[in-house]
N, C-alpha and C positions, 0 to 999 in steps of 0.2 A: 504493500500500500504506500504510495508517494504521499508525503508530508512538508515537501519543501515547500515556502511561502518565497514567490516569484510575486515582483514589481510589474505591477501595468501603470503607475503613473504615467500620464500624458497621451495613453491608447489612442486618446481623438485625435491626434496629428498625425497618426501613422495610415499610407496607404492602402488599400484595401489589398493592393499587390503582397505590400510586405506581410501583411495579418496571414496572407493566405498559404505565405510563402511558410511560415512557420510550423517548425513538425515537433515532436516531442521528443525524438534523439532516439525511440526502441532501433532495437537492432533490427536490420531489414528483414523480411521472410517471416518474422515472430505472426506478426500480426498484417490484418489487411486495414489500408486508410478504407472511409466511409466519403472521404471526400469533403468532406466538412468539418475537416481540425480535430476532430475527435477517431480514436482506434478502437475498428469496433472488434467484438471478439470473434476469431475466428473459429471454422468447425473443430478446432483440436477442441477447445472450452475454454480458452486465456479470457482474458478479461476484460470489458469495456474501460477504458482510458475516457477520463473525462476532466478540463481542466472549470475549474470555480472560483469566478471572481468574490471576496470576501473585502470587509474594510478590518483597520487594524482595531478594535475595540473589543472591551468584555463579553455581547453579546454573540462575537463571529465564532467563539470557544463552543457551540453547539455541536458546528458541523463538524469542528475538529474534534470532536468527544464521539460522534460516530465514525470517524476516521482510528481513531486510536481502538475504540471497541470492537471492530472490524465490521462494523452493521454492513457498512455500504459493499464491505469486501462478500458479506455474505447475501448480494444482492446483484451481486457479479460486475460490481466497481469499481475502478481503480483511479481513485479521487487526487487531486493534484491540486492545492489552495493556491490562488494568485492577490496580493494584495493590490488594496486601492484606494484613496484619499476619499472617496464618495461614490456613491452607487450610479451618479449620472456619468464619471468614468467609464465606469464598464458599460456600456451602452453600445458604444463603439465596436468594442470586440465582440459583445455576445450579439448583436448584427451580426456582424462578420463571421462569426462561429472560431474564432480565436478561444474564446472563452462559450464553454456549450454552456455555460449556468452560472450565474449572478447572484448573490445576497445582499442584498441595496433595500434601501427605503422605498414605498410601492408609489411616493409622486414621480419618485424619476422614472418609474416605469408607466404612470399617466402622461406625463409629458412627452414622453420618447412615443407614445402612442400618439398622440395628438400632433406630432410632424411628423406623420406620417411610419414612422419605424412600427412594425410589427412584434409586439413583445406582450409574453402573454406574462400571467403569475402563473408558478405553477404549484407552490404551496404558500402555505403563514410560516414565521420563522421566529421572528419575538415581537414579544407587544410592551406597551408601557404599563403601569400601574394605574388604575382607574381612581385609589385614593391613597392618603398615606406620603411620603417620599416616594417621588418619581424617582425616573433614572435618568431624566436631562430636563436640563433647566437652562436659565438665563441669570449670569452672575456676573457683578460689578464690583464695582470698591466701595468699602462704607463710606469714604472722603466724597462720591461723584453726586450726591444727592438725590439718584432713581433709587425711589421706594417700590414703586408700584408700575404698573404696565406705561399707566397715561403718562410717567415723568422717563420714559422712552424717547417720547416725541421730543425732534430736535437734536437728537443722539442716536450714533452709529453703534448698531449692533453685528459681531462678527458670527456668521455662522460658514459651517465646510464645504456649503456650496448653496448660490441661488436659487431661488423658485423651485424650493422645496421644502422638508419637513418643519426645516426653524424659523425662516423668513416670514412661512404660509400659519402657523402656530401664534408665532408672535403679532401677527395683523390682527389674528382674528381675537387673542387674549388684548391687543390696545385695543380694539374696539369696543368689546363687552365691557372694559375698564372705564369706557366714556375718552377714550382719547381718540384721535386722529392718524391711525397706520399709514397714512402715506406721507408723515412727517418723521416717518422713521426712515434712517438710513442704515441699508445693509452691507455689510463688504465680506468678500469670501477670504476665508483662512483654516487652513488646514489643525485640525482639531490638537496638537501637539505643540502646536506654536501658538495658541491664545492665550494662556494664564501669561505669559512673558509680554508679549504684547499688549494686553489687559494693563500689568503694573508698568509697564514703560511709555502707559498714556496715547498710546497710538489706537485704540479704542474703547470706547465706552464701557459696553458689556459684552459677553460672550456668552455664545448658547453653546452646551456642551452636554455632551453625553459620557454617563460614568465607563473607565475609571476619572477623565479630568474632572467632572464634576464633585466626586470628593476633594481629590487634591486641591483642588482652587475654595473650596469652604474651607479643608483644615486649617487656610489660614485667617486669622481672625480679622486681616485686612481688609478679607471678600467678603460678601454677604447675596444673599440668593433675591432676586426678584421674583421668581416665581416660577411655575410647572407649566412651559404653555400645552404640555399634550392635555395636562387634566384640565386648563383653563378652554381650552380650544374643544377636545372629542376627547374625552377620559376614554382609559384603555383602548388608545390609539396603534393599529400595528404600524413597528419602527422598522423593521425587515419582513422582506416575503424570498422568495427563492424566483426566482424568470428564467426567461430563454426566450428566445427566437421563435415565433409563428413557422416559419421555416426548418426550421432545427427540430423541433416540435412534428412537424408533419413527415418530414424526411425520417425521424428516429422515435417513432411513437414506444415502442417496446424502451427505450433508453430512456425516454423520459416516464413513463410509467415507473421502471428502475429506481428512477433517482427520487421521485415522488416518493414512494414507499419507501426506502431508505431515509432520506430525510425525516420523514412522519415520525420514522421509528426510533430515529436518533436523537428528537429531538423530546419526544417524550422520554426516555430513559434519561435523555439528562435534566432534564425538569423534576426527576425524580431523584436524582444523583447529585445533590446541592456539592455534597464532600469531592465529591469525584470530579466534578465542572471545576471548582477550586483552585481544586490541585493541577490542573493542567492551565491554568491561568498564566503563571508565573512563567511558566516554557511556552505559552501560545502570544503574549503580548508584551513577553520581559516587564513582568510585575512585581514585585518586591512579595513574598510570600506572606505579609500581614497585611498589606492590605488588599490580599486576593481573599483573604479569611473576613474581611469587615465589608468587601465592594456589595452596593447592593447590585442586586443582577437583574433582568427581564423576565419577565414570565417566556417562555419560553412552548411554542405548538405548535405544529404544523397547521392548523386547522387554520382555513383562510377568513379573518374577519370582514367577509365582504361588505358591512351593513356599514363598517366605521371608515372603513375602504374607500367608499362612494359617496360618504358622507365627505371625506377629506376634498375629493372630486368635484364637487359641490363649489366648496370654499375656493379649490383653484379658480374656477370660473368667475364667483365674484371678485378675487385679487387681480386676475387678467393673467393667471398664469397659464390655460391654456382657455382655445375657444368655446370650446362647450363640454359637456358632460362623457366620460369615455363610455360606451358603447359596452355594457356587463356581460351583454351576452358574448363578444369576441375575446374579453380580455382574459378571461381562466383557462388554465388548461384542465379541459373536459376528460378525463383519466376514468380509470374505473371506480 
């Protein structure tokens, strides 16, 4: 089972030549290509090859927990994690079938629908907390004077990428606050470099998903404005799993595979608090106590399409895409 975490930073620049051009290094004759970036198994019984884009945070430790437990191997998959700054990243390759499978946030899979790109869901992967401590917030310095959603407005908030889960969260939490979200300003930064840029004044607030969300509270400099999933759509799903419409119709047996796989990996480590944990520290270079204190996602395959579409909703009032995506094309229709 392949476990190395390979870089697709910057995938959207690269041409469709070179995506296509890229193989996985097996030895020749082993196996046969499918044609589509992915090795499928051949009649000896070797194993489906499948590369999956992931971002570097607490919750991406799912798939890597059925990777280590051999679910997926027992599902006849041979899983290969690729890292990425944000799920509208991979976009690019799982188009291209670079990447056959993405675990990204389900707007950027709205979006990438709504210009056109074919990308279906194909499971649920983690959800936020409906009450209680979320697992991402919006957090500033007690010195900048934002208490509340409304004292946003006029102040640049940093999230990991546009016209998606933090930008579209926080509109709709300064709204309900009585404030004005188009007097907010956004700028993209990658989730590792905001607590430093936060205290060095080059932005307001930071919307962050745990583990930075602790580390930026343990200091008593920071202080939290608020939860915009629970302020926005409580128990909002934060990842789903996708693929290609293409990839999808080309490799229906592979994606079923990976469906069921996934499902099952993701319940057993929702049941396995100790055991997600413990592979924290080797899956995100985490310090081993605060992999014991991080709060974590709920964690199902099961796809919340009701909060889903609700989110969907909201893009279309912010202008993030034209109209509502289309429920009936967007799942993948499995057994």
């Amino acid at each position: 089972m392949k476990k190395n975490i390979a870089s697709i930073t910057g995938l959207a620049a690269v041409s469709i030549l070179a995506l296509s051009a890229c193989g996985s290094g097996s030895p020749a004759g082993d196996e046969e290509e499918d044609g589509n970036g992915a090795e499928t198994a051949s009649e000896n019984g070797e194993m489906t090859e499948i590369t999956v884009g992931v971002l570097p945070i607490a919750p991406s430790v799912g798939i890597y927990y059925g990777i280590e437990n051999g679910i997926f191997e027992e599902h006849g998959l041979d899983v290969e994690l690729s890292d990425s700054n944000a799920g509208a990243a991979m976009l690019p390759a799982v188009s291209n079938q670079q990447l056959q499978f993405g675990v990204g946030n389900p707007n950027s899979v709205l979006n990438a629908n709504s210009r056109g790109l074919d990308m279906k869901i194909v499971t649920g992967y983690s959800n936020s907390l409906a009450e209680g401590d979320d697992i991402a917030g919006v957090v500033t310095t007690v010195e900048s004077g934002i208490e509340d959603w409304d004292d946003l407005e006029g102040n640049t908030v940093s999230v990991n990428a546009l016209q998606t889960q933090g930008d579209l969260t926080i509109m709709e939490s300064v709204e309900q606050a009585g404030g004005d979200p188009s007097a907010v300003e956004f700028s993209e930064m990658p989730f590792p470099d905001m607590q430093a840029q936060l205290e060095q004044g080059n932005t307001d607030a930071i919307w962050v998903p745990e583990p930075f969300l602790s580390n930026a509270l343990a200091d008593d400099a920071h202080q939290l404005v608020g939860y915009s999933f629970q302020d926005s759509i409580p128990g909002m799903p934060t990842m789903v799993s996708f693929s290609s419409g293409e990839y999808i119709e080309e490799n229906p047996e592979v994606a079923q595979a990976f469906s069921d796989a996934m499902t099952e990996s993701l319940q057993a480590a929702e049941a396995d608090e100790e055991g997600v944990r413990a592979l924290l520290p080797e899956f995100i270079d985490l310090p081993e106590e605060a992999a014991e204190n991080l709060r974590m996602e709920e964690l199902d395959g099961e796809i919340r399409r009701e909060q889903i579409e609700e989110a969907g909703a909201l893009m279309v009032k912010f202008d993030f895409i034209g109209e509502e995506p289309d429920a009936s094309t967007l799942y993948f229709d499995g057994e």
